[in-house]
TISE-897264 format. One record per residue: x, y, z of N, C-alpha, C in turn; residue in one letter. Coordinates in steps of 0.2 Angstrom, whole numbers, plus 5000, padded with zeros to 4 digits. Layout:
% residues N
XYZXYZXYZA;...
This chain:
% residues 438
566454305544566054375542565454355539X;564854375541564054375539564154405529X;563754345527563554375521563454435521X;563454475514563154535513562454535508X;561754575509561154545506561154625503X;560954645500560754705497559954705495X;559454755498558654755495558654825493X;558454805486558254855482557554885485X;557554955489556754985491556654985496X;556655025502556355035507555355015505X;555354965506554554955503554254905508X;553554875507553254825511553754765509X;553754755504554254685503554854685507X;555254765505555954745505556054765513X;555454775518555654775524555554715526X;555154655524555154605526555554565526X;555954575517556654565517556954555521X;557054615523557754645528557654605534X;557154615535556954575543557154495543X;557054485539557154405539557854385539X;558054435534558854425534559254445538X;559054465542559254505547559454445554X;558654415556558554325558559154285556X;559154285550559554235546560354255546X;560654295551561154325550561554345545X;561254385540561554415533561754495538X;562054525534562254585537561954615529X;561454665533560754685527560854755524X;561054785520560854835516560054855512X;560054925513559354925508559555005506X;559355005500559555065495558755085491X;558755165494558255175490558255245487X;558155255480557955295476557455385478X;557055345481556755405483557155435491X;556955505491557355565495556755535502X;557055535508556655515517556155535514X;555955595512555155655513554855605507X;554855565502554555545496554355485499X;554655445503554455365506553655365509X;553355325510552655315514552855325519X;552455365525552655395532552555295535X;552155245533552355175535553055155535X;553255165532554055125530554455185533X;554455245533554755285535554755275544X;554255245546554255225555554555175556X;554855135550555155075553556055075552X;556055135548556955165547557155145555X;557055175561557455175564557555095569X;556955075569556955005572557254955566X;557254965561557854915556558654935557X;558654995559559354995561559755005569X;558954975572559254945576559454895578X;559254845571559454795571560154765569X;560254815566560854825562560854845554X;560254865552560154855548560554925543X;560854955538561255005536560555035529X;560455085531559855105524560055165521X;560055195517560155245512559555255507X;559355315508558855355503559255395499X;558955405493559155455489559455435484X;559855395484560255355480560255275479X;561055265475561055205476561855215475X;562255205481562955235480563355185480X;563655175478564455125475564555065482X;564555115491564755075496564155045498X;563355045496563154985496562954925492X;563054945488563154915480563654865482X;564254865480565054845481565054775486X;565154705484565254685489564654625491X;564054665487563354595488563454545488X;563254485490563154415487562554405483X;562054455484561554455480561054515480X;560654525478560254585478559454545478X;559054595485558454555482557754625482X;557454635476557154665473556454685475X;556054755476555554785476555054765470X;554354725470554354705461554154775457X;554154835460553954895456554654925451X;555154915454555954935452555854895445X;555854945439555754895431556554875430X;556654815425557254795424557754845420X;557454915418557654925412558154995415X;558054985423558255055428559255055430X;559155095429559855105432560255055435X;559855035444560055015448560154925446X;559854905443559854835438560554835435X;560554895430561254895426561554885430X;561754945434562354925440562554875442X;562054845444561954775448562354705442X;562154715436562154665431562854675428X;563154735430563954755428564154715432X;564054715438564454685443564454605445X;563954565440563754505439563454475445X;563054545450562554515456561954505457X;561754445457561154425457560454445461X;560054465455559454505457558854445457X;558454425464558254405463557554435468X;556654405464556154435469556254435479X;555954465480555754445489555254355490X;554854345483554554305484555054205484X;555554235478556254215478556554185484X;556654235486557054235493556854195497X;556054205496555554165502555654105503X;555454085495555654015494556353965494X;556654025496557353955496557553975503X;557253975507557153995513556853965519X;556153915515555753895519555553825514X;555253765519554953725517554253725514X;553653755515553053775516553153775508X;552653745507552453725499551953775498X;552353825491551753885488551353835483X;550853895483550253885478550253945473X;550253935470550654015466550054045460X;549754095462549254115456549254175453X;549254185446549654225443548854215437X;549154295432548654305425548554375428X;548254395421548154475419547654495422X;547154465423546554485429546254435434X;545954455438545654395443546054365447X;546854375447547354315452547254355461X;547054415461546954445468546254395469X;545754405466545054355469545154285470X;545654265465545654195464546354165471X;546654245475547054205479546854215486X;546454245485546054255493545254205494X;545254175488544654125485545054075489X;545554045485545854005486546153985494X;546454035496546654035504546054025509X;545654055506544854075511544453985510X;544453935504544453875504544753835508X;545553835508545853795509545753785518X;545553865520545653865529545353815531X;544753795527544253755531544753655533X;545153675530545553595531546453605532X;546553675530547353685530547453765535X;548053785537548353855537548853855531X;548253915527548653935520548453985517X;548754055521548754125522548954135515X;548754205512548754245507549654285507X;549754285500550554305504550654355497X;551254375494551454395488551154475484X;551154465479550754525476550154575480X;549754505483549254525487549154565495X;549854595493550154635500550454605506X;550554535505550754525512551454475509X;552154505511552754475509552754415513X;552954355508553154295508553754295515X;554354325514554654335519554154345527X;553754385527553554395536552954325537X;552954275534552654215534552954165535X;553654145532554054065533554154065539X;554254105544554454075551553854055555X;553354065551552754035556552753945552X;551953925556551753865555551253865550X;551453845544550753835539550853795535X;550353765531550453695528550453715519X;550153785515550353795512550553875511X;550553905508550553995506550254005499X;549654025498549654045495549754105491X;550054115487550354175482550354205478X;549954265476549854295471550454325469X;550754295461551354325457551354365452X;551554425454551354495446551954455441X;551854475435552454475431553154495431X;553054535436553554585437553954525444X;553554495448553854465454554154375450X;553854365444553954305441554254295436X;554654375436555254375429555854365434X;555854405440556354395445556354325447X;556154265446556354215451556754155445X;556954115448557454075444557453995446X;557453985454557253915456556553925459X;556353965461555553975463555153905460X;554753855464554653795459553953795467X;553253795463552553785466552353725465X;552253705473551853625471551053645464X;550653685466550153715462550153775460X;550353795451550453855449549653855444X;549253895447548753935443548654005437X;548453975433548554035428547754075426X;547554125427547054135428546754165418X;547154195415547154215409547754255407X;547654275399548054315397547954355394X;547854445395547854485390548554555388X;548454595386549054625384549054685391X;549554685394549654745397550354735402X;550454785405551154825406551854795401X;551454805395551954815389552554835389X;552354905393553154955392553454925397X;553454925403553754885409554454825406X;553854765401554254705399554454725393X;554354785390554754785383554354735375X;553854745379553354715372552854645376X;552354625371552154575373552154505374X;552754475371552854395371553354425380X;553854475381554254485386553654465391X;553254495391552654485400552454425398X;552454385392551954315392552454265394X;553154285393553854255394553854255401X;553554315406553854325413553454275414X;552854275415552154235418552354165416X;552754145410552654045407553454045413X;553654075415554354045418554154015424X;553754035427553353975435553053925433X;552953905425552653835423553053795421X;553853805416554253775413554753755418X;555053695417555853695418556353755418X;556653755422556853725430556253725435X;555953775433555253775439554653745440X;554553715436553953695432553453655441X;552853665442552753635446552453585446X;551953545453551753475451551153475447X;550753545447550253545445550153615441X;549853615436549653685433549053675431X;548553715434547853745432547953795428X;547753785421547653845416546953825415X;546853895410546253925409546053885402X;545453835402545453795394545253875387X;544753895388544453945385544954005382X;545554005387546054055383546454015380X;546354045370546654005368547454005368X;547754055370548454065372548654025377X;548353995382548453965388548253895387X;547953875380547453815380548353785374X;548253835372549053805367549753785371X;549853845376550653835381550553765385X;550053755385549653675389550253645389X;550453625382550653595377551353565380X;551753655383552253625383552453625392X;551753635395551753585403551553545406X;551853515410551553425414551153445419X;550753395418550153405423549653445425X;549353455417549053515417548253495420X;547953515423547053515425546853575422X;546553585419546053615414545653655418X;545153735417544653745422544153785414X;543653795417543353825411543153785407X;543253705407543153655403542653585404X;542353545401541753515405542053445406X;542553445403543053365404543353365412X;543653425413543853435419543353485425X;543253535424542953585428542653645422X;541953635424541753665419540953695421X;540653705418540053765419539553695415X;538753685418538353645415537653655419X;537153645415536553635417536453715424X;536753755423536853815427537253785435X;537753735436538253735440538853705438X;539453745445539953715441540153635444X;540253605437540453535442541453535440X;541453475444542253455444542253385440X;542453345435542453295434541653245432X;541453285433540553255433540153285440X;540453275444540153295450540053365450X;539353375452538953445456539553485461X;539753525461540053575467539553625469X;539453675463539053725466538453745462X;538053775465537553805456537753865456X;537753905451537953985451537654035452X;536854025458536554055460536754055468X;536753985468537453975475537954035478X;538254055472539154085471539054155474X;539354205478539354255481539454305475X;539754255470540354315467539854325458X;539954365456539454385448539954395441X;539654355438539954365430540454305432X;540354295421540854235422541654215422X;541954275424542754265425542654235433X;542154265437542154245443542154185444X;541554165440541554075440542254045438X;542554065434543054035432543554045439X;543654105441543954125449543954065452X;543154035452543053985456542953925457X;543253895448543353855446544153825450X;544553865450545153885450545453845458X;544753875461544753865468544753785469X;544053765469543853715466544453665464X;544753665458545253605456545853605461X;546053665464546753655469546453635475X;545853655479545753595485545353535482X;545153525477545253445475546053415475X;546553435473547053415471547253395477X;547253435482547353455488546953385494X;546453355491545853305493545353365499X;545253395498544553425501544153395498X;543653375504542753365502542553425498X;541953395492541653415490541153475493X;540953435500540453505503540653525506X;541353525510541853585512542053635508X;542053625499542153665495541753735494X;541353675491540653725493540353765499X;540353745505540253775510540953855511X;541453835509541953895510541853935503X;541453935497541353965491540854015494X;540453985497539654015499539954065503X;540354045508540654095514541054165511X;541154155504541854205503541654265502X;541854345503541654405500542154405494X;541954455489542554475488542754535491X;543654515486544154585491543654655487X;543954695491543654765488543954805481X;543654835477543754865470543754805465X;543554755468543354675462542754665461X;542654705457541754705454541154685463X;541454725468541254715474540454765474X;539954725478539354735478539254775484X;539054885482539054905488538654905491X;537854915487537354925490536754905484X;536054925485535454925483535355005487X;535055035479534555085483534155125479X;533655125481532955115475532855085467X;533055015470533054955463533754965458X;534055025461534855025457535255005463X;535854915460536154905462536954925459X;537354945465537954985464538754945465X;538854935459539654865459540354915458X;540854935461541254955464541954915459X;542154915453542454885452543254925450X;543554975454543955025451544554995451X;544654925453545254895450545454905442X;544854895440545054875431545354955428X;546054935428546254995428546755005420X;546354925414546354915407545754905404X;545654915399545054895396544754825395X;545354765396545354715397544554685402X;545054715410544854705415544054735414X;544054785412543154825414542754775408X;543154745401542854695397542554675403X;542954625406542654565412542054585414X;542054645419541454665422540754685417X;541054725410540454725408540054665403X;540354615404540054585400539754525405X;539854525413539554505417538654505419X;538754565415537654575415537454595409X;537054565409536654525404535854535403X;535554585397534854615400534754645405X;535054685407534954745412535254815408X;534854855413535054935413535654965415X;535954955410536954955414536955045413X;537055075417537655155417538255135420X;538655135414539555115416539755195416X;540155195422540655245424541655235422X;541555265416542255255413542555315413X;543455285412543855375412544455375419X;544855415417545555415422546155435418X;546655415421547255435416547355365411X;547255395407547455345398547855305396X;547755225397548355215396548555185388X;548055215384548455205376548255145374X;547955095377547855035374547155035370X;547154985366546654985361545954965363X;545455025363544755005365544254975361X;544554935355543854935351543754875355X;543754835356543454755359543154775366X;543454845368542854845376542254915372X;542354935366541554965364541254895362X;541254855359540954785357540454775363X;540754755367540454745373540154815377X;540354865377539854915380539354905374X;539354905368538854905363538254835365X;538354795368537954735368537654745375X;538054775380537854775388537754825388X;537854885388537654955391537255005388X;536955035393536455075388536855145389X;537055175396537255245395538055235398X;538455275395539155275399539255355400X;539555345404539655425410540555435408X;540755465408541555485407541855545410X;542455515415542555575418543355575419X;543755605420544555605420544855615411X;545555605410545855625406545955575401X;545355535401545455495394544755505391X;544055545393543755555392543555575383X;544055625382543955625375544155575370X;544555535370544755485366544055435369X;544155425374543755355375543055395370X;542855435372542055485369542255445362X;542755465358542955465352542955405349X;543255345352543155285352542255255351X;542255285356541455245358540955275352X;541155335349540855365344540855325337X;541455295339541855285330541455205330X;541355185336541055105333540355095338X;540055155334539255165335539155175341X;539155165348538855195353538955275354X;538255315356538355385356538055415361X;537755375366537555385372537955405379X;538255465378538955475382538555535386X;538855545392538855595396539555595399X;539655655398540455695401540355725407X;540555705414540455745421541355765420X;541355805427541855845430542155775433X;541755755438541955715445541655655446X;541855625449541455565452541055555454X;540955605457540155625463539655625457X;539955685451539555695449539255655443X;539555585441539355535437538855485439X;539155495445538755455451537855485451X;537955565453537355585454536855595448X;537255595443536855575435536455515433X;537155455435536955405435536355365438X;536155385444535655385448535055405446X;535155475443534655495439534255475433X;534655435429534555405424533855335426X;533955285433533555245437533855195432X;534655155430534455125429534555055432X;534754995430534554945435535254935440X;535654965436536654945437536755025438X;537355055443537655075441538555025442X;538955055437539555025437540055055436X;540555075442541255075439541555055438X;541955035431542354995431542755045425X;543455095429543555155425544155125419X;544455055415544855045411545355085410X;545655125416546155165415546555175423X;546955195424547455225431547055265432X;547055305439546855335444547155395444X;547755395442548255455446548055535443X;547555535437547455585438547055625440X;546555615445546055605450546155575458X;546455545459546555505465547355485466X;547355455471548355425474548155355473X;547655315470547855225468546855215467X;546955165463546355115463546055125469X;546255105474546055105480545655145482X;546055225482545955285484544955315481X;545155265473544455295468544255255471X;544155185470543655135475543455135479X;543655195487543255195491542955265491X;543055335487542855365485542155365483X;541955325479541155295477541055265481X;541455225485540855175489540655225494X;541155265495540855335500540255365500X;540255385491539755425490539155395490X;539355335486538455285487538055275493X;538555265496538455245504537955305508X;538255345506537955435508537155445505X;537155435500536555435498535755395503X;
């Protein structure tokens, strides 16, 4: 009689799950929370062809007969640990572990695993977009494409963007190269406090998992300390190892690129692609195939992504930053320029004085629109900047903005989207629409 696998989610991951396990002969369950009508009409098209494979799904719940009886449970990484369907699971002493998890004790293909609070999407489609020129080594993980619909192909690495949420679930998960891009505070409530999320991210560096190489970030003093307690660390951000000099960055002493070279703007980018840089060295790629694949990369989209020029104002699409962390990054990317930043969304309560600092040194006008609007106004009041404009909408921050002539405009909204729009995404191509239109 076939194992029994349980996937928590009807989702992109846990369909890829199923499918796999499905190959692998597990007899597959999948349990989902949300009612048919609540699912993406995507995942919804593929209910009938997963049970034709034999696969058994349930919406709406999570009922006792497919619960009962797992060998293990493999997890959706949006499902918080703190939900129902976890207790359940943890009564029963059945083990919950990621899809990324799963991947890995599944397949031989060596991950490259990159993880941190901002930059690990740029840095893993950097990464993969380098390594092509010498290897097959596809983007997988956080980054939308599940590790499971990968291992039965041919490639020589994966590399893997890990959320928090995917790197608190794993247990033997072990990366030939684990990247850490930075660290700052956010999805607090998720892990239950701050050291809980620094705790999820340190478990892909340490023992049992520890991997051959860890690329930290020298410059973050949190990451320059935890160093401490991992083997084989390479440095980025640093001039011993990969670092920023004479306006390019070298590796070791060696030239790779100058930063007028680089596609990509502002200095987390560089560090991006610092990143890149010391894992296809580790790797042994040429130095001018490095460089040659740097030159070639775009960025992905809502990543501080350049949409246009139009009459001497250039327009940067950054609606990922969806902390005030993230939008720090973008604005302290330009430097003596006419910045109009487009801030505001739904609020997520975290503390703005460190991103007025920086709008106080980089920006001249801020535009505010959504439901954090008044606090942020209130903030940006209390530590001197008073140069605010409140619109209704996006069009029309946008159309003010323009108005103003000045050299930038920038969204970069430090907040969720959902009360205005259905994702980052949804706002990020909203403005590029509109700019575009112009």
């Amino acid at each position: 009689m076939s194992e029994k696998i349980l996937i928590l989610g009807l989702s992109k991951s846990g369909i890829a799950a199923a499918e796999f396990a499905c190959k692998k002969g597990y007899d597959v369950y999948i349990t989902e929370a949300k009612s048919i009508n609540e699912i993406k009409e995507e995942y919804r098209t593929k209910i009938e062809e997963l049970k034709n494979k034999g696969v058994k799904i349930e919406c709406g719940c999570h009922s006792e007969e497919f619960i009962s009886g797992a060998a293990f449970a493999v997890t959706s990484p949006g499902i918080p640990p703190k939900s129902e369907i976890f207790r359940r699971l943890n009564e029963k002493n059945i083990k919950i572990i990621s899809e990324i998890e799963f991947a890995y004790l599944n397949t031989n293909i060596p991950f490259i695993a990159i993880t941190g609070t901002n930059g690990k999407t740029t840095t893993t489609a950097l990464v993969s977009h380098i390594l092509s020129k010498n290897f097959s080594a596809p983007v997988c993980g956080n980054i939308g494409v599940p590790p499971c619909s990968l291992i039965d192909e041919n490639h020589d690495f994966l590399v893997c963007e890990i959320s928090s949420f995917q790197a608190q679930m794993t247990e033997k998960f072990k990366a030939k190269i684990a990247c850490w891009t930075n660290f700052t505070p956010d999805h607090i409530d998720w892990h239950g406090g701050l050291e809980n999320y620094f705790k999820a991210k340190a478990k892909i560096f340490l023992p049992p998992q520890e991997p051959e190489y860890a690329v930290l970030n020298y410059s973050d003093l949190r990451l320059r300390e935890f160093a401490k307690e991992c083997n084989n660390v390479v440095f980025f951000d640093n001039n011993n190892e990969c670092g920023i000099k004479e306006g390019c960055i070298f590796y070791k002493n060696e030239k790779i690129i100058a930063l007028n070279e680089c596609p990509l703007v502002g200095h987390h980018n560089y560090q991006n692609i610092m990143c890149g840089i010391i894992i296809a060295k580790i790797l042994g790629m040429k130095s001018e195939d490095i460089k040659e694949q740097i030159m070639t990369f775009k960025a992905p989209e809502h990543r501080l992504e350049k949409v246009r020029e139009l009459n001497g104002i250039t327009f940067y699409n950054d609606s990922k930053a969806t902390n005030p962390e993230a939008s720090i990054v973008a604005i302290d990317s330009f430097n003596n320029q006419d910045v109009a930043l487009i801030l505001g969304g739904r609020d997520k309560n975290t503390d703005l004085t460190e991103m007025c600092k920086s709008i106080n040194k980089h920006v001249n006008t801020v535009l505010l629109i959504g439901e954090a609007a008044e606090r942020f106004e209130e903030n940006l009041k209390k530590n001197g900047f008073s140069n605010i404009i409140k619109e209704h909408s996006l069009e029309e921050a946008v159309d003010k903005a323009i108005s103003l002539k000045p050299d930038i405009v920038l969204l970069s909204p430090a907040c969720a989207s959902f009360d205005m729009f259905n994702s980052y995404e949804h706002r990020g191509e909203v403005f590029k629409e509109y700019v575009l239109s112009k």
